[in-house]
mmCIF file of the N, C-alpha and C atoms, coordinates in Angstrom:
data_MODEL
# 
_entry.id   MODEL 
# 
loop_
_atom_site.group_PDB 
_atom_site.id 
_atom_site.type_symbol 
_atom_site.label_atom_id 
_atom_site.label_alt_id 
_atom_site.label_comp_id 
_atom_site.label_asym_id 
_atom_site.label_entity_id 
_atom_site.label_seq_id 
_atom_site.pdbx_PDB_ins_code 
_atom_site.Cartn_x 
_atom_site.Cartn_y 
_atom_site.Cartn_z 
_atom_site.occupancy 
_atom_site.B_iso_or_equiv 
_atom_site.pdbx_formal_charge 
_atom_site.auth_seq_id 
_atom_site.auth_comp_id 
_atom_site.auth_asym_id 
_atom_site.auth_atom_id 
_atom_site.pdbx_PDB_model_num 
ATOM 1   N N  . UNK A 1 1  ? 86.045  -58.205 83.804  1.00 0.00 ? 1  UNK A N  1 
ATOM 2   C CA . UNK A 1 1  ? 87.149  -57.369 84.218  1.00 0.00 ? 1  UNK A CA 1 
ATOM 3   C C  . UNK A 1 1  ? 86.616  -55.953 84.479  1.00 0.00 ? 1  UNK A C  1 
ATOM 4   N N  . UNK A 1 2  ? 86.975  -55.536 85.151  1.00 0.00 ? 2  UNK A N  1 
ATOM 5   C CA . UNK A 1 2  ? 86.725  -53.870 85.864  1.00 0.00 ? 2  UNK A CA 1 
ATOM 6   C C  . UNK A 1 2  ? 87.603  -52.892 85.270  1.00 0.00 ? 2  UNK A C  1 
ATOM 7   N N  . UNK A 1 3  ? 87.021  -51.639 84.804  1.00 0.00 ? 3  UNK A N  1 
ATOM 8   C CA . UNK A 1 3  ? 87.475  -50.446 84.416  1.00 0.00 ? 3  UNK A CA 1 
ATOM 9   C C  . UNK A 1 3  ? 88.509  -49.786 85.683  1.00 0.00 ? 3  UNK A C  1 
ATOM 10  N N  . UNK A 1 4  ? 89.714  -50.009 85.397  1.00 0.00 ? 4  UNK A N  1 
ATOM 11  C CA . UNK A 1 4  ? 90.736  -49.265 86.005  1.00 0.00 ? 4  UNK A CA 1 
ATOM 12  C C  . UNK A 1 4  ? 91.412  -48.022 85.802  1.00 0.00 ? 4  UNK A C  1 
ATOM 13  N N  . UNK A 1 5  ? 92.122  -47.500 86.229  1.00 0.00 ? 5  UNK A N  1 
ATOM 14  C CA . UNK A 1 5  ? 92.505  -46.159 85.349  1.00 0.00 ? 5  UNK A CA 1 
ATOM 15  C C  . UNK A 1 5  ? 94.008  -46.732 85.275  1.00 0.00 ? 5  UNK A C  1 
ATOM 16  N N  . UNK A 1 6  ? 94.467  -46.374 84.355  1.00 0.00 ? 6  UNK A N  1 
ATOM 17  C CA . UNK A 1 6  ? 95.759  -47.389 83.403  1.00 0.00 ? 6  UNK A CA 1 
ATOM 18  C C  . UNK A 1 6  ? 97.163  -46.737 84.312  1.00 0.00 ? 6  UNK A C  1 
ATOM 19  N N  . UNK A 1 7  ? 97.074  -45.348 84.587  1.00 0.00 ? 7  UNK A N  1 
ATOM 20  C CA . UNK A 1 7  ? 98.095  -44.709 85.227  1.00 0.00 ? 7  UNK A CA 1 
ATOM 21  C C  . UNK A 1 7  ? 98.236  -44.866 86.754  1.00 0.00 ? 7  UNK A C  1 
ATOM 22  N N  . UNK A 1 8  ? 97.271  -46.142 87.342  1.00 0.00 ? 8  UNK A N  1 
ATOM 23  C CA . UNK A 1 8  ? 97.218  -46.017 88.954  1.00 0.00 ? 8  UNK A CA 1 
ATOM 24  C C  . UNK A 1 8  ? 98.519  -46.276 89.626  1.00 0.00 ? 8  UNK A C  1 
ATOM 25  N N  . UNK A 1 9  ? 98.645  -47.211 89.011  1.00 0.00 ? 9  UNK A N  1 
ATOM 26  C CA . UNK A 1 9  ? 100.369 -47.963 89.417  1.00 0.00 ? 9  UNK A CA 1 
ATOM 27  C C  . UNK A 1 9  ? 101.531 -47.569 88.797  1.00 0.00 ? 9  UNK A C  1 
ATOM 28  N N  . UNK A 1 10 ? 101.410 -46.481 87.482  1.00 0.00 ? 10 UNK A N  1 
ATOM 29  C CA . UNK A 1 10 ? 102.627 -46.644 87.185  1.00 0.00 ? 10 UNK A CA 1 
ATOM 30  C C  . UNK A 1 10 ? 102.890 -45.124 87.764  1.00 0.00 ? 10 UNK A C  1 
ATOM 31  N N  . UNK A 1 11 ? 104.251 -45.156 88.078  1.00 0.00 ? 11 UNK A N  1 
ATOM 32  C CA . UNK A 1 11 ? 105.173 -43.980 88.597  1.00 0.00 ? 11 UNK A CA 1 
ATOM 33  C C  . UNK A 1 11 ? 106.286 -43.178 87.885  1.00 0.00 ? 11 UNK A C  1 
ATOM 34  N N  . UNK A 1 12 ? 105.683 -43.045 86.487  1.00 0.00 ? 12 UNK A N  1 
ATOM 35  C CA . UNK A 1 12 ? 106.147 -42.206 85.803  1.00 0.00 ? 12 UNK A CA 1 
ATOM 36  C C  . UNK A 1 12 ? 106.798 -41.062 86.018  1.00 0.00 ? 12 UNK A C  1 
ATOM 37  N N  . UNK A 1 13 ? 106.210 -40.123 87.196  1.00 0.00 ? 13 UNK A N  1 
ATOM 38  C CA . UNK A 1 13 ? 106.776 -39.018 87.473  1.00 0.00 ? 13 UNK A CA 1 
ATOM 39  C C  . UNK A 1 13 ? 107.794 -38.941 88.812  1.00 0.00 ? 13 UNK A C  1 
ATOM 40  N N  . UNK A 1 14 ? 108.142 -40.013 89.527  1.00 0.00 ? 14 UNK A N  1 
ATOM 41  C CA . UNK A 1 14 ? 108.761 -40.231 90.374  1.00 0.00 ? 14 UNK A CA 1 
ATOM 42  C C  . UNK A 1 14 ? 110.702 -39.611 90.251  1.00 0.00 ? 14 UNK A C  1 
ATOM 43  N N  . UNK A 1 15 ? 110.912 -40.071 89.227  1.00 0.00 ? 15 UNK A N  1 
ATOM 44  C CA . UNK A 1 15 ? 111.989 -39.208 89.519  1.00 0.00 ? 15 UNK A CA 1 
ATOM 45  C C  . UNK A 1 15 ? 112.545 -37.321 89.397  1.00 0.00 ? 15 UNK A C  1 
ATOM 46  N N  . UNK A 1 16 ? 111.190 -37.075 88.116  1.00 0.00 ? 16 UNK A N  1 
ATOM 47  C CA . UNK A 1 16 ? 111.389 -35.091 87.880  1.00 0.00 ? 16 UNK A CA 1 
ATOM 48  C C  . UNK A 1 16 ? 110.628 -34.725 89.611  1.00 0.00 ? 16 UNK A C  1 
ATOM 49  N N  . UNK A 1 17 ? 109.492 -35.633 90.271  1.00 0.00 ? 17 UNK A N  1 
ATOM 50  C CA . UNK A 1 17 ? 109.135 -35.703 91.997  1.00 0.00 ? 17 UNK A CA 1 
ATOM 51  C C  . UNK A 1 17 ? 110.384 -35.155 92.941  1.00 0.00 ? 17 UNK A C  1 
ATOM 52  N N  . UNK A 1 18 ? 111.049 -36.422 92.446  1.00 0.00 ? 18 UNK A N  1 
ATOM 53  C CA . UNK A 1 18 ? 112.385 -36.921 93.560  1.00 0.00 ? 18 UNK A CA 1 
ATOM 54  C C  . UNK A 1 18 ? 113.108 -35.734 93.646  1.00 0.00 ? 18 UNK A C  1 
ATOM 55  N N  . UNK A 1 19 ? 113.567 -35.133 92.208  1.00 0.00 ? 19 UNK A N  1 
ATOM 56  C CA . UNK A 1 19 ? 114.617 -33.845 91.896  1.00 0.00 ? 19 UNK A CA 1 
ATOM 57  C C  . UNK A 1 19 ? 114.175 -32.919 92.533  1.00 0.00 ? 19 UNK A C  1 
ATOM 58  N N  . UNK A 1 20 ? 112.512 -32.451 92.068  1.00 0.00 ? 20 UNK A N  1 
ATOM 59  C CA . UNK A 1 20 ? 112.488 -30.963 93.139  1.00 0.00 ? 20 UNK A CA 1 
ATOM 60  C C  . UNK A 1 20 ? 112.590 -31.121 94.235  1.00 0.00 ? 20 UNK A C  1 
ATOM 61  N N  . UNK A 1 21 ? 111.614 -32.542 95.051  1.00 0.00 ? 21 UNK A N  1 
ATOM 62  C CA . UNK A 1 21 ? 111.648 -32.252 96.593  1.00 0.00 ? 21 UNK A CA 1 
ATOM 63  C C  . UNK A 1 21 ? 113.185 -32.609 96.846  1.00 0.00 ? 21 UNK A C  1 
ATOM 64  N N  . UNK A 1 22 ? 114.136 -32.803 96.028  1.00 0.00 ? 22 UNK A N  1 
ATOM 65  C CA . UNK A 1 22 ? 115.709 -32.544 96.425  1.00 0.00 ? 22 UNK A CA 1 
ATOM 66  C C  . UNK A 1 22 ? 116.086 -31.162 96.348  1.00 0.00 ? 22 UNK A C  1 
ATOM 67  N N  . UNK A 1 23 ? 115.719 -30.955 95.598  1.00 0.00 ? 23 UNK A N  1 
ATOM 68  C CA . UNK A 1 23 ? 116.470 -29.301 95.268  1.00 0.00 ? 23 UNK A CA 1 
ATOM 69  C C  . UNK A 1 23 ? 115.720 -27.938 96.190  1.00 0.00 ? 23 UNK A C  1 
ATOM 70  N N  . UNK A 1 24 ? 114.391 -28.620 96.377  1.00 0.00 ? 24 UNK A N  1 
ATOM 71  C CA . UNK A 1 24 ? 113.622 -28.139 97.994  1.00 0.00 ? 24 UNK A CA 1 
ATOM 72  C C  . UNK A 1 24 ? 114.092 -28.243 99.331  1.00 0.00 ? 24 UNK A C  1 
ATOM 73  N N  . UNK A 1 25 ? 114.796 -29.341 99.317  1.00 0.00 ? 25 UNK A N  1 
ATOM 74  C CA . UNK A 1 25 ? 115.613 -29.557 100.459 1.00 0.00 ? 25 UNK A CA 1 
ATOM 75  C C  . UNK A 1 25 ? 116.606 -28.822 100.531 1.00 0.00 ? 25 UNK A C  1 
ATOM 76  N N  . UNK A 1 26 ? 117.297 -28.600 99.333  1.00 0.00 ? 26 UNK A N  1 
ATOM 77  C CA . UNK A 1 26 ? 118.653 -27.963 99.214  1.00 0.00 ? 26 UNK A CA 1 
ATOM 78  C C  . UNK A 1 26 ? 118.149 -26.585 99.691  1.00 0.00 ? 26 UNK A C  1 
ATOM 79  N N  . UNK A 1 27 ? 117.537 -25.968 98.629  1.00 0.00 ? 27 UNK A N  1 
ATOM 80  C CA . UNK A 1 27 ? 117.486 -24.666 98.904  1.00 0.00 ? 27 UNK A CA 1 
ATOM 81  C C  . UNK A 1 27 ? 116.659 -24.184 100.438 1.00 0.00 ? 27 UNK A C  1 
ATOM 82  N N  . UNK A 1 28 ? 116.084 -24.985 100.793 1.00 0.00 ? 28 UNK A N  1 
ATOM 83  C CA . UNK A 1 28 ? 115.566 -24.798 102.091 1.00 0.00 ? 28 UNK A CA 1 
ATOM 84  C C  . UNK A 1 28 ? 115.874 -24.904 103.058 1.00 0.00 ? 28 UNK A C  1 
ATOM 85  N N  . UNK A 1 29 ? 116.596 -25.777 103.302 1.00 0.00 ? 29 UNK A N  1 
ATOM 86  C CA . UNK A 1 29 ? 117.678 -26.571 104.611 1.00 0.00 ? 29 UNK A CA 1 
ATOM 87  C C  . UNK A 1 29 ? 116.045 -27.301 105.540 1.00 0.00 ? 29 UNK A C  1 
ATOM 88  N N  . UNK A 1 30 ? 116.867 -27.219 106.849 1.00 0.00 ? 30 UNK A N  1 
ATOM 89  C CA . UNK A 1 30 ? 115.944 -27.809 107.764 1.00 0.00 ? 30 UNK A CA 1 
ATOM 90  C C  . UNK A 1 30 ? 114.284 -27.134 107.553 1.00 0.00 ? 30 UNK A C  1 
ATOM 91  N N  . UNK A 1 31 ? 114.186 -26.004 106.868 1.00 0.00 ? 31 UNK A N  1 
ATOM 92  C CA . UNK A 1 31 ? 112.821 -25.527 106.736 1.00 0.00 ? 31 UNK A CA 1 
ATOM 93  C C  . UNK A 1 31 ? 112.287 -26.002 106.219 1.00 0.00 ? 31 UNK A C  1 
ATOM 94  N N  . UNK A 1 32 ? 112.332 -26.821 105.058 1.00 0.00 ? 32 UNK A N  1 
ATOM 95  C CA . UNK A 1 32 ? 112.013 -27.970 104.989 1.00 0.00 ? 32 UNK A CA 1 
ATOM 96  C C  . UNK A 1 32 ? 111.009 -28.841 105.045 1.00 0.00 ? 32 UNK A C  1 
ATOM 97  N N  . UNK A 1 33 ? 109.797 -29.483 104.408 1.00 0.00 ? 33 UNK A N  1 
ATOM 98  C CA . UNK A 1 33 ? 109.022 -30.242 105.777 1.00 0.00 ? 33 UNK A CA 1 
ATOM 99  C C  . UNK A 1 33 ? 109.227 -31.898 105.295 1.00 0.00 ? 33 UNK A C  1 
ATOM 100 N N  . UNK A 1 34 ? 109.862 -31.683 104.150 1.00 0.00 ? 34 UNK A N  1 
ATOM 101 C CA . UNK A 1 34 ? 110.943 -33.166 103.983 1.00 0.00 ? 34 UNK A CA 1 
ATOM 102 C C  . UNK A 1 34 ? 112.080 -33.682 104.747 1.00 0.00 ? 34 UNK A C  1 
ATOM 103 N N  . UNK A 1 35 ? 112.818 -32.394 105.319 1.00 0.00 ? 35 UNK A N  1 
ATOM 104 C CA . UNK A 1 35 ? 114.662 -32.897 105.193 1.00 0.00 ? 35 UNK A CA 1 
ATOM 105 C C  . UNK A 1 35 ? 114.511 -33.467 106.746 1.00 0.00 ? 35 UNK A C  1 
ATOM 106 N N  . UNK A 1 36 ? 113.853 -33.191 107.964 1.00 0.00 ? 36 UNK A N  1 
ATOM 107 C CA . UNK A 1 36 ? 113.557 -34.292 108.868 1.00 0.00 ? 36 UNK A CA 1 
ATOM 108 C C  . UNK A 1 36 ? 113.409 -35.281 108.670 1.00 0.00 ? 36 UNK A C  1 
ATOM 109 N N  . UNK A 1 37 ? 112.138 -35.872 107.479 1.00 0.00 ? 37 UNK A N  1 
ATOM 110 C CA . UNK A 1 37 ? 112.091 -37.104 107.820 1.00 0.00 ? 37 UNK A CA 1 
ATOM 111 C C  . UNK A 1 37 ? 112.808 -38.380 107.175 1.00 0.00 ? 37 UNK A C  1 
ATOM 112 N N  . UNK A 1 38 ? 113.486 -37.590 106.182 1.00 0.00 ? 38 UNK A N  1 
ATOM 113 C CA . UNK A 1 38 ? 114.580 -38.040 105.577 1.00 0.00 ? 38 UNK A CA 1 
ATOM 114 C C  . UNK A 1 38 ? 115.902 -38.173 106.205 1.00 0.00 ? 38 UNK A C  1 
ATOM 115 N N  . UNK A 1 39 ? 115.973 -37.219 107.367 1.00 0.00 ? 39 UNK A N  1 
ATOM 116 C CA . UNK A 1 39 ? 117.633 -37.591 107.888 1.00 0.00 ? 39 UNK A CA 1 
ATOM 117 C C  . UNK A 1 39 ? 117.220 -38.091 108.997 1.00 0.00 ? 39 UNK A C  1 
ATOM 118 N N  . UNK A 1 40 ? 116.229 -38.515 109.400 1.00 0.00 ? 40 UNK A N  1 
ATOM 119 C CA . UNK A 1 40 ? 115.735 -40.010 110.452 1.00 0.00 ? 40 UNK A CA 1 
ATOM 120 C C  . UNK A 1 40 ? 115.753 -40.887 110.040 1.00 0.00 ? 40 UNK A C  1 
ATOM 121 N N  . UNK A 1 41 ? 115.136 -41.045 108.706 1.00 0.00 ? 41 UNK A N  1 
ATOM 122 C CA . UNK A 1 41 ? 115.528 -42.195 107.684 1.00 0.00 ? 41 UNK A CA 1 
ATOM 123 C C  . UNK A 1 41 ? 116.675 -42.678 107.599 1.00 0.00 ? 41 UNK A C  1 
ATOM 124 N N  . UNK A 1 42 ? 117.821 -41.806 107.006 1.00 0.00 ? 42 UNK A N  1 
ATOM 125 C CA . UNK A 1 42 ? 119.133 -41.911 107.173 1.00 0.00 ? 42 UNK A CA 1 
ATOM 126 C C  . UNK A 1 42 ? 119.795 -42.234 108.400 1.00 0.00 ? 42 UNK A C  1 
ATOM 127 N N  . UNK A 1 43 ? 119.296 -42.011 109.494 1.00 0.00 ? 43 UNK A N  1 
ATOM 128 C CA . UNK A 1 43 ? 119.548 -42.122 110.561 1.00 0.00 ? 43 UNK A CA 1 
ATOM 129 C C  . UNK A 1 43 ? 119.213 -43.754 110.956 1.00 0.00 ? 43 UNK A C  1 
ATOM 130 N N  . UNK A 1 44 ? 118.041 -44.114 111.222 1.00 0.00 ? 44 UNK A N  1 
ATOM 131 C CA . UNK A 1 44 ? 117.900 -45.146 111.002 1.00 0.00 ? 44 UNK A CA 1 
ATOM 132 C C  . UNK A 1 44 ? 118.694 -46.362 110.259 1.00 0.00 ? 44 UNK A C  1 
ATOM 133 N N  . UNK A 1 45 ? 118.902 -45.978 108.299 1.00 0.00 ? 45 UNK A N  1 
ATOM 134 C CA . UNK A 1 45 ? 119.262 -46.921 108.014 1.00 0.00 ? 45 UNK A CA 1 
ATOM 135 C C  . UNK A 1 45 ? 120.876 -46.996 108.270 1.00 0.00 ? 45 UNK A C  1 
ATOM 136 N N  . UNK A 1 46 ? 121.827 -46.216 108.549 1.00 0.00 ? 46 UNK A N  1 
ATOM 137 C CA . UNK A 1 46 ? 122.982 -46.322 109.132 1.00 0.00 ? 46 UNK A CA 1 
ATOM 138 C C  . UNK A 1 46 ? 123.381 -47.337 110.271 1.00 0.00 ? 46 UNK A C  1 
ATOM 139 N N  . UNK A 1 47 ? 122.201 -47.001 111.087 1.00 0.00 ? 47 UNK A N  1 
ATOM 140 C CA . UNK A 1 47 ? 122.242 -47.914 112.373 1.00 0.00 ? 47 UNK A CA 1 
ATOM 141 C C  . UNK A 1 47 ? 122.266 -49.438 112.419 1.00 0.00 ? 47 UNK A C  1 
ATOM 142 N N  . UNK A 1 48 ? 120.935 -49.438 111.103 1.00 0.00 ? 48 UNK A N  1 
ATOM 143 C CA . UNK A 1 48 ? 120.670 -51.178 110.706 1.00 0.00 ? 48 UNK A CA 1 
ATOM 144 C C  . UNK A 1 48 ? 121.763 -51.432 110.132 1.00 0.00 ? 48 UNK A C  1 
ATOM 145 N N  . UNK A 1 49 ? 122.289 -50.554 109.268 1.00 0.00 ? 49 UNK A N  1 
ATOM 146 C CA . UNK A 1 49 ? 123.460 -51.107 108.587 1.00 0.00 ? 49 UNK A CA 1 
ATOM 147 C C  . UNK A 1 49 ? 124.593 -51.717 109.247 1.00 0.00 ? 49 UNK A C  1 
ATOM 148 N N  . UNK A 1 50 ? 124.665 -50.676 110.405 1.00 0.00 ? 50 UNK A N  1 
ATOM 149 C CA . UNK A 1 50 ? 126.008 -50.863 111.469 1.00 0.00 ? 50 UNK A CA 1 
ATOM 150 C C  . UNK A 1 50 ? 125.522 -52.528 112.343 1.00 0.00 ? 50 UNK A C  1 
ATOM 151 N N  . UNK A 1 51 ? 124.475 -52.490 112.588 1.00 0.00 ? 51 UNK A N  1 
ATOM 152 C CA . UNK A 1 51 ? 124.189 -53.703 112.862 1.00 0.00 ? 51 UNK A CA 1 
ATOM 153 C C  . UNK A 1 51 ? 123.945 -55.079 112.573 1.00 0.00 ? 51 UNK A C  1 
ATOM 154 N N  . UNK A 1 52 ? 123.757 -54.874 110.785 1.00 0.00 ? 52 UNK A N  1 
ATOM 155 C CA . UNK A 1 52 ? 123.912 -56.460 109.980 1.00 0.00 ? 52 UNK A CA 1 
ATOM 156 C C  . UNK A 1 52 ? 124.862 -56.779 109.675 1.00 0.00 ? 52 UNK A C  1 
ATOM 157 N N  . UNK A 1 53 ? 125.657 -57.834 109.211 1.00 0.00 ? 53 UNK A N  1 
ATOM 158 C CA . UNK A 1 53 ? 126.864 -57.860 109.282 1.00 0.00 ? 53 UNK A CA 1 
ATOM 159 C C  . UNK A 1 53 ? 127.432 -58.114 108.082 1.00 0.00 ? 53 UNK A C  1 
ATOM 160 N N  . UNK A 1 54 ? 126.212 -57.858 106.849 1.00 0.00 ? 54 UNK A N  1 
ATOM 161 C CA . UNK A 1 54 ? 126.671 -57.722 105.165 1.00 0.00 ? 54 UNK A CA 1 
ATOM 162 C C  . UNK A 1 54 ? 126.502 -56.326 104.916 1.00 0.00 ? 54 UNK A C  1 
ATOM 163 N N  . UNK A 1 55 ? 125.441 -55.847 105.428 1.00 0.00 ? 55 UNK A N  1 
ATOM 164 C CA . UNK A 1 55 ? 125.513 -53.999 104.734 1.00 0.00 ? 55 UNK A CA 1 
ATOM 165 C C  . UNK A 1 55 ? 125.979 -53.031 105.571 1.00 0.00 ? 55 UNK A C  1 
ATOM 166 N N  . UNK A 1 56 ? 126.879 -52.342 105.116 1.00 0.00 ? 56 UNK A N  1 
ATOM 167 C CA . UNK A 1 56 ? 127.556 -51.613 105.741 1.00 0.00 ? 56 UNK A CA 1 
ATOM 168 C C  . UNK A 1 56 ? 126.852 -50.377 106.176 1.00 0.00 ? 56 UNK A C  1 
ATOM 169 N N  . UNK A 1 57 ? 127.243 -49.202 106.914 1.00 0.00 ? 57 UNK A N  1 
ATOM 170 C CA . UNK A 1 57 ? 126.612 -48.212 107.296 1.00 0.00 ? 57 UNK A CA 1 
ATOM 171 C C  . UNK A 1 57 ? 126.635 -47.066 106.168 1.00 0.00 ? 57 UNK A C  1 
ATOM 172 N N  . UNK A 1 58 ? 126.914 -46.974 105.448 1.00 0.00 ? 58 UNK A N  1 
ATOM 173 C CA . UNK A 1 58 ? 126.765 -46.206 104.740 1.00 0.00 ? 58 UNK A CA 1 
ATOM 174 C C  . UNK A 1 58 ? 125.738 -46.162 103.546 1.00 0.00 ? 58 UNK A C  1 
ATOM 175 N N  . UNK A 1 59 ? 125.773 -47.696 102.855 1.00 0.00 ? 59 UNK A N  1 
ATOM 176 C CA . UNK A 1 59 ? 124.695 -48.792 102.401 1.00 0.00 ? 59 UNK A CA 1 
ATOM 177 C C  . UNK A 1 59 ? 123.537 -48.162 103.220 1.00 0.00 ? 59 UNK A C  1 
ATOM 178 N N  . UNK A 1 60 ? 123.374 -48.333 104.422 1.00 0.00 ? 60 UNK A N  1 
ATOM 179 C CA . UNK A 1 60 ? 121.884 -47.952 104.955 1.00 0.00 ? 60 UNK A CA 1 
ATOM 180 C C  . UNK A 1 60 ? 122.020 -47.064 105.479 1.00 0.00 ? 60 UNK A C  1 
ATOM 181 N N  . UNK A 1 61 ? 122.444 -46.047 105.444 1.00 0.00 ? 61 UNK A N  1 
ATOM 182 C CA . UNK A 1 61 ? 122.389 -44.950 105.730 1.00 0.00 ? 61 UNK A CA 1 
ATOM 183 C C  . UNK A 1 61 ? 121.556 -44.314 103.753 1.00 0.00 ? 61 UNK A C  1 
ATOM 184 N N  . UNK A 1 62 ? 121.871 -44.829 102.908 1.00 0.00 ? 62 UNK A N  1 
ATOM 185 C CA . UNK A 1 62 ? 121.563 -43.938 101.733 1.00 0.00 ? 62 UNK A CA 1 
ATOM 186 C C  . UNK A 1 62 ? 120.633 -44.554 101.291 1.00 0.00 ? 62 UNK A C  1 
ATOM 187 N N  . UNK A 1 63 ? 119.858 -46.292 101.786 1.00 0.00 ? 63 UNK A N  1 
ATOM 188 C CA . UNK A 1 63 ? 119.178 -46.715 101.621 1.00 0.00 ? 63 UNK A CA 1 
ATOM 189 C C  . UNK A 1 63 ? 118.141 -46.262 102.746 1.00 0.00 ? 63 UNK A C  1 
ATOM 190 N N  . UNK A 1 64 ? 118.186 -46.211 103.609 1.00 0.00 ? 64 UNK A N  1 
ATOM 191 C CA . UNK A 1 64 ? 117.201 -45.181 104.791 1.00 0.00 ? 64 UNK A CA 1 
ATOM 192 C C  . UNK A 1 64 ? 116.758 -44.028 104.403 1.00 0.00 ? 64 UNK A C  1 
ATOM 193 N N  . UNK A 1 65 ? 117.853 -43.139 103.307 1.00 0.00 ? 65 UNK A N  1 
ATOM 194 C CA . UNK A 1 65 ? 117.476 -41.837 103.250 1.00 0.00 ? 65 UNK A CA 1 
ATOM 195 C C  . UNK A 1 65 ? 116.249 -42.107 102.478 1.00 0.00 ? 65 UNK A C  1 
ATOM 196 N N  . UNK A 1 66 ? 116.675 -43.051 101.422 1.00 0.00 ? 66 UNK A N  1 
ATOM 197 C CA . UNK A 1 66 ? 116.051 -42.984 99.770  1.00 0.00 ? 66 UNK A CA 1 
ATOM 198 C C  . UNK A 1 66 ? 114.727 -43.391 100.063 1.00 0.00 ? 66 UNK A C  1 
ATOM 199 N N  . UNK A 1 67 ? 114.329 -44.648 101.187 1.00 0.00 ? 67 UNK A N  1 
ATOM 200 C CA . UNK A 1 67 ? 113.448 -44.711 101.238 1.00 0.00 ? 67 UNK A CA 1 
ATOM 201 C C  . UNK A 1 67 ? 112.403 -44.290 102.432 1.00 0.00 ? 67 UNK A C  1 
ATOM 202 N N  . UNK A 1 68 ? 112.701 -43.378 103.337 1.00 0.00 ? 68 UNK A N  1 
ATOM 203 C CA . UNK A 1 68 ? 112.064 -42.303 102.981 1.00 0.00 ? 68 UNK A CA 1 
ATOM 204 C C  . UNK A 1 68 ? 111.472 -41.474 102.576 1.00 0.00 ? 68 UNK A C  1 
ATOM 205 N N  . UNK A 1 69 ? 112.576 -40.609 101.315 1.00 0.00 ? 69 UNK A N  1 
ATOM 206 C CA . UNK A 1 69 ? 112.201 -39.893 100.606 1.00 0.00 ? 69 UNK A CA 1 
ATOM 207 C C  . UNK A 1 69 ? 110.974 -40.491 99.659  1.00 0.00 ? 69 UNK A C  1 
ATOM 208 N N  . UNK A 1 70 ? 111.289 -41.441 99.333  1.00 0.00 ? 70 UNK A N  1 
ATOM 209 C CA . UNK A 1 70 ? 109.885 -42.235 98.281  1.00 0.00 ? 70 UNK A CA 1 
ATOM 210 C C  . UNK A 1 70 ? 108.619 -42.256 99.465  1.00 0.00 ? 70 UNK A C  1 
ATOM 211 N N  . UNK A 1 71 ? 108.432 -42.659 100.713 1.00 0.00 ? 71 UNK A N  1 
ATOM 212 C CA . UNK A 1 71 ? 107.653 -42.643 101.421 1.00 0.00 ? 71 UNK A CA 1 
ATOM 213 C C  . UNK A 1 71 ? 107.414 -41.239 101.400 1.00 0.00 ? 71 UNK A C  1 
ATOM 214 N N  . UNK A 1 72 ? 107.857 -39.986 101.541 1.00 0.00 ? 72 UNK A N  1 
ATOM 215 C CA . UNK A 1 72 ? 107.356 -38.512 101.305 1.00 0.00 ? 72 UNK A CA 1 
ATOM 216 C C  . UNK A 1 72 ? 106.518 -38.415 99.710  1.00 0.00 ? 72 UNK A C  1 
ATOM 217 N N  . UNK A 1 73 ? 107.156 -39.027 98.682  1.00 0.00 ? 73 UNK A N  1 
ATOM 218 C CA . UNK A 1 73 ? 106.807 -38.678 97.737  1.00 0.00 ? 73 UNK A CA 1 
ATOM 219 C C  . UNK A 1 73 ? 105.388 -39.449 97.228  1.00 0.00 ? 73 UNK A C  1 
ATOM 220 N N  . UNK A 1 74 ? 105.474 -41.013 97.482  1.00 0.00 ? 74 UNK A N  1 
ATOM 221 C CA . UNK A 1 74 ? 104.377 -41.479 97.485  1.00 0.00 ? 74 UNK A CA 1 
ATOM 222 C C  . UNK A 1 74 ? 103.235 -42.298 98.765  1.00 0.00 ? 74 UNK A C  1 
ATOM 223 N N  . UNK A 1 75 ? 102.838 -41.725 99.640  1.00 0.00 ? 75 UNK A N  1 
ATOM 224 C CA . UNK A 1 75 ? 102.567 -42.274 101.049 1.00 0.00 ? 75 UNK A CA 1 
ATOM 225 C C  . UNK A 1 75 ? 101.944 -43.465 100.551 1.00 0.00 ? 75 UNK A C  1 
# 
């Protein structure tokens, strides 16, 4: 077995992450270099939503945002 480092996978800090680059967004607005690619996200998942015919648009619209935002936080 191979020496790993024990913390590679786990994502412990993902949500105190999530809060600032939220509250970065907030206080920043579009300046931002998150809140674009997050309201394309949103943008996006609204659309899929509007287009499957179990999840609604709003469903993917907050599921678009969210993941996203995790794609900003962990590429």
């Amino acid at each position: 077995m191979t020496e790993q480092d024990p913390n590679k996978h786990q994502d412990h800090d993902l949500i105190p992450d999530a809060t600032e680059e939220v509250k970065g967004m907030a206080r920043q607005g579009m300046n931002h270099p998150s809140t674009k690619p997050v309201l394309v996200g949103a943008a996006i998942g609204a659309v899929a939503g509007g287009l499957l015919p179990v999840i609604t648009w709003p469903v993917g619209l907050v599921a678009g945002a969210g993941f996203a935002l995790y794609k900003r936080l962990r590429p």
